[in-house]
C-alpha positions as CSV (number, residue, x, y, z in Angstrom):
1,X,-74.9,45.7,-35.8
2,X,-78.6,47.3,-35.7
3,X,-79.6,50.4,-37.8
4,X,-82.4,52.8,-35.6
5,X,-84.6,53.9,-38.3
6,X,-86.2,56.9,-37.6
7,X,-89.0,58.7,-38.2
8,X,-89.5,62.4,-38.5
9,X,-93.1,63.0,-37.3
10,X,-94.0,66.8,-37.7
11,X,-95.1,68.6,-34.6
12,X,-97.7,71.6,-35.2
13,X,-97.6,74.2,-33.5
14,X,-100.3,76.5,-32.7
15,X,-99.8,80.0,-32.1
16,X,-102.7,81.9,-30.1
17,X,-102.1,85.3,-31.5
18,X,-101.5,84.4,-35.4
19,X,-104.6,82.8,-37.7
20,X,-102.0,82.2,-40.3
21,X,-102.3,78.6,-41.2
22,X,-99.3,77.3,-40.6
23,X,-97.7,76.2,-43.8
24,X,-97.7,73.0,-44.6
25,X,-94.6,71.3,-44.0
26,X,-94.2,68.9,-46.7
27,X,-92.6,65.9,-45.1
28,X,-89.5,64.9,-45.4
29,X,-89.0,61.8,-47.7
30,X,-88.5,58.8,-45.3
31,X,-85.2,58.4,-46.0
32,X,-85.0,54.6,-46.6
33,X,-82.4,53.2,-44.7
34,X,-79.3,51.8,-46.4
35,X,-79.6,48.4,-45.8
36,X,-77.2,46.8,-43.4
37,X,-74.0,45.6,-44.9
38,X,-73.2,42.6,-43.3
39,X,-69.6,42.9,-43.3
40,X,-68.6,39.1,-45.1
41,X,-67.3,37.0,-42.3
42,X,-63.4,36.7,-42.7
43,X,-62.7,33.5,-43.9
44,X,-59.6,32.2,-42.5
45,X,-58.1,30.3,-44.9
46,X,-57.6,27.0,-43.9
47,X,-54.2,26.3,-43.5
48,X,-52.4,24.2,-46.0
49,X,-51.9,21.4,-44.0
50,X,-48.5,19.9,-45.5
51,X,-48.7,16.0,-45.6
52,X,-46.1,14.9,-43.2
53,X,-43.8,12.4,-45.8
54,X,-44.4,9.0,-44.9
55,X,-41.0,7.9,-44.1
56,X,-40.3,4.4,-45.6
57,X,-38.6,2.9,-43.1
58,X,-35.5,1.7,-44.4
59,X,-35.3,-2.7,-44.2
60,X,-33.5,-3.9,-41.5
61,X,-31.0,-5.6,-43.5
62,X,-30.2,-9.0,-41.9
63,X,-26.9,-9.5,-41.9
64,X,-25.5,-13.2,-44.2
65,X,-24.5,-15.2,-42.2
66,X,-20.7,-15.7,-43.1
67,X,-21.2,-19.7,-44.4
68,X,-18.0,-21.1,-43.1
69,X,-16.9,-23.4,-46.2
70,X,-16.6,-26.7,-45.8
71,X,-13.0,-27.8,-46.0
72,X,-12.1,-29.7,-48.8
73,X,-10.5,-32.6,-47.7
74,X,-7.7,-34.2,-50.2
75,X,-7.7,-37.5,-50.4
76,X,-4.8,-38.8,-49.1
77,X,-3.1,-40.3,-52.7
78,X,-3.2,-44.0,-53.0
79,X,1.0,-44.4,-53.1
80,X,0.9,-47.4,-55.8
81,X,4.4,-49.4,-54.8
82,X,6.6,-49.6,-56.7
83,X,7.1,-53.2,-57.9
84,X,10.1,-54.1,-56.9
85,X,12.4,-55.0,-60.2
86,X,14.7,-57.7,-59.8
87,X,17.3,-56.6,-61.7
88,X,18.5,-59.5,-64.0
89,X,22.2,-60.8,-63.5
90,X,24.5,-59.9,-65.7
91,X,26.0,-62.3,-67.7
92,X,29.9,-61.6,-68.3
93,X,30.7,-63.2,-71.2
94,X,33.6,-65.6,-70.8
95,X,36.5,-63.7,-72.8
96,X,37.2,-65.2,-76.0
97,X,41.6,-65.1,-75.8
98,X,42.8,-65.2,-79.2
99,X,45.8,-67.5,-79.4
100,X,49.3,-66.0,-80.7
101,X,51.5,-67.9,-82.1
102,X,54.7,-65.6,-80.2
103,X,54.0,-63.0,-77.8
104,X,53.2,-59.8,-79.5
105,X,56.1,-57.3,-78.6
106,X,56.4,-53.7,-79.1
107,X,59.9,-52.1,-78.7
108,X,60.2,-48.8,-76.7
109,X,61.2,-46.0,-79.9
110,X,60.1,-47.8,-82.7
111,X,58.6,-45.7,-85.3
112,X,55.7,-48.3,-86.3
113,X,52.5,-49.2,-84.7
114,X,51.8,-52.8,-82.9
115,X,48.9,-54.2,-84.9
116,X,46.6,-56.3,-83.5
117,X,44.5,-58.7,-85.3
118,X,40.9,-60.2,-84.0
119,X,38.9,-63.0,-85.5
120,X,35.7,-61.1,-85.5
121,X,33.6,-59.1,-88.1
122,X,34.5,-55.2,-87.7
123,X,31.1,-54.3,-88.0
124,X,30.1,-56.0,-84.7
125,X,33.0,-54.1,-83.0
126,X,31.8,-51.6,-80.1
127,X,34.7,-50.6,-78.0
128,X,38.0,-51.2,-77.6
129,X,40.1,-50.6,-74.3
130,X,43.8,-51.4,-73.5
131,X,44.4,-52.0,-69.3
132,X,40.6,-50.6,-69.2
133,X,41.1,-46.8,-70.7
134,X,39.0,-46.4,-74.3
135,X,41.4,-46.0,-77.0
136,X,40.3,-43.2,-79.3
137,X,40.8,-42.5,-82.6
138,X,44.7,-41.0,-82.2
139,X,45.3,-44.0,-80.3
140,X,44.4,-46.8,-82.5
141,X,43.1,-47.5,-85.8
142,X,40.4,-50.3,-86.6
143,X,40.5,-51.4,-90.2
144,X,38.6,-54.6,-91.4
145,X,40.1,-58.0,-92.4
146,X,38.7,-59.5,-89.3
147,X,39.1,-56.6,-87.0
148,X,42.1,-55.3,-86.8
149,X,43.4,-53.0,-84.0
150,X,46.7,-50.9,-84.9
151,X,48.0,-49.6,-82.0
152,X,49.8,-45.9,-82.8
153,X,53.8,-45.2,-81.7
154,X,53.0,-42.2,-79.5
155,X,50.2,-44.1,-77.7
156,X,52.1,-47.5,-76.7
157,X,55.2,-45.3,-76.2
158,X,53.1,-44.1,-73.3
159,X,53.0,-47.5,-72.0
160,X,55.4,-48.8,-69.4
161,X,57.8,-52.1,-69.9
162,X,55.5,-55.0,-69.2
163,X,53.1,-56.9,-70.5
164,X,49.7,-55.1,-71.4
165,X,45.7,-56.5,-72.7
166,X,43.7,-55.1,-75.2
167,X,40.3,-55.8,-74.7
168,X,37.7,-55.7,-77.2
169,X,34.0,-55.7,-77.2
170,X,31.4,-57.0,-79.8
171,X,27.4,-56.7,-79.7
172,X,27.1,-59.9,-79.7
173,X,28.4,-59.9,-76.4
174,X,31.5,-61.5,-77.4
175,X,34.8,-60.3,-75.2
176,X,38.0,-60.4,-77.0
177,X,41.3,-60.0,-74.8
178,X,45.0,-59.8,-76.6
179,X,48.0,-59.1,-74.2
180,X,51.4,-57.2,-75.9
181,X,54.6,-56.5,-73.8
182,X,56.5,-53.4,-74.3
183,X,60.0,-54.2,-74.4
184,X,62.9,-51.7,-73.6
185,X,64.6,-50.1,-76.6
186,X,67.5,-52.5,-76.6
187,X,65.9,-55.9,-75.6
188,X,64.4,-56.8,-78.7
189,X,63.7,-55.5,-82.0
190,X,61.5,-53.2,-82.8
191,X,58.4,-54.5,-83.9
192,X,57.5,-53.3,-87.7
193,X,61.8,-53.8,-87.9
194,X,60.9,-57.7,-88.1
195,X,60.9,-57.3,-91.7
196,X,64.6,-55.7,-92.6
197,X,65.5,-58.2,-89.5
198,X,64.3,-61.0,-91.9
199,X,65.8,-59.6,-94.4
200,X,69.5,-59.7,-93.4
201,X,68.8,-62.6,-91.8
202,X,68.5,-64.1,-95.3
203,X,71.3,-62.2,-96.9
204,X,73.5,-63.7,-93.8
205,X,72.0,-67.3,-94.4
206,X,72.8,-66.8,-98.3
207,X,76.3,-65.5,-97.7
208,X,76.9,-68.6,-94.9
209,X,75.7,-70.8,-97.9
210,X,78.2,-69.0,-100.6
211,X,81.1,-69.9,-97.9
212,X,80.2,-73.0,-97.8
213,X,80.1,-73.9,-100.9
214,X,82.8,-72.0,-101.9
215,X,85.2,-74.1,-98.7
216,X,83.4,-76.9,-99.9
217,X,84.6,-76.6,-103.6
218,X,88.2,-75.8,-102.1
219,X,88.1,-78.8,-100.4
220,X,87.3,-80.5,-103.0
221,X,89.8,-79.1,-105.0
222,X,92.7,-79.8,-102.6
223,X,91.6,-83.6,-102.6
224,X,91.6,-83.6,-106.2
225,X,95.1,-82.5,-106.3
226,X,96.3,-84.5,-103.6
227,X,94.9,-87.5,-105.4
């Protein structure tokens, strides 16, 4: 923008008809011109130029690979064989029969047991059966003196008429077999009665021998007085 400066130049001016000086125009100050502002250019601000954000890319993540395990393989056990045992033979023991010297009899309603004697040591005894059942301890008593077996009334009165075996076992293998017959009531006395039958067979014998002696003395007498 340009400022005009200007100048006032006085013009004089002359009048025919007056001789009067013309005053004297005192001239006007030269007015200085106010220098030209210079309006400041605008500054446009820059503009803030926001930093575009570096995007970090995110990592391609590579998938694991799924590791397919290696199958675990069992080995197949080693199947030891079983040794084959050969069982060893049993040995029965020949069964030791102890000799009687008359049949052992029981008598079906007697009141006493049957007792049954064995030459072994009771100490060695295991078992004792009769026709292959277990006797237990209400059917049969074991007492020592040897071994003796004493079979109870209510157990042999469960036994038929016949003949019978004990059988009795020892640890030292040993086999013992006694046989018994049950007798009806009235075939033969009862067994544990062989006593009292002794007995009057005595007191019988005794009185045969008092008649005797007594026919005897009589017939002695009679001779005597015949004589």
């Amino acid at each position: 923008m340009l400022c005009l400066v200007l100048a006032y130049v006085p013009i004089e001016v002359v009048h025919a008809e007056s001789t009067t000086p013309p005053p004297v125009v005192t001239p006007s100050p030269v007015v200085t011109p106010s220098p030209e502002v210079i309006p400041s250019p605008v500054v446009t601000p820059t503009p803030v130029v926001t930093p575009t954000p570096v995007v970090t890319p995110t990592p391609v993540v590579a998938p694991t690979s799924v590791v397919t395990p290696t199958p675990v393989v069992t080995p197949t056990p080693v199947v030891t064989p079983t040794p084959v045992v050969t069982p060893t033979p049993v040995v029965t023991p020949t069964p030791v029969v102890t000799p009687s010297a008359a049949p052992l009899s029981w008598s079906q309603g007697s009141t006493t047991g049957l007792s049954l004697r064995i030459d072994k040591p009771l100490e060695t005894h295991i078992v004792s059966k009769v026709d292959g059942v277990v006797l237990t301890s209400a059917q049969a008593a074991f007492t020592s003196g040897s071994t003796i077996v004493t079979l109870q009334p209510a157990f042999l009165s469960s036994l038929t008429v016949g003949t019978h075996t004990l059988t009795s076992m020892f640890n030292d293998d040993t086999v013992v077999e006694v046989t018994f017959q049950i007798a009806p009531a009235s075939a033969t006395p009862k067994t544990g009665d062989n006593a009292a039958l002794t007995i009057v067979l005595t007191f019988a014998l005794a009185i045969c021998a008092m008649l005797t002696l007594l026919f005897g003395a009589g017939a002695l007498r009679s001779r005597s007085r015949q004589n």
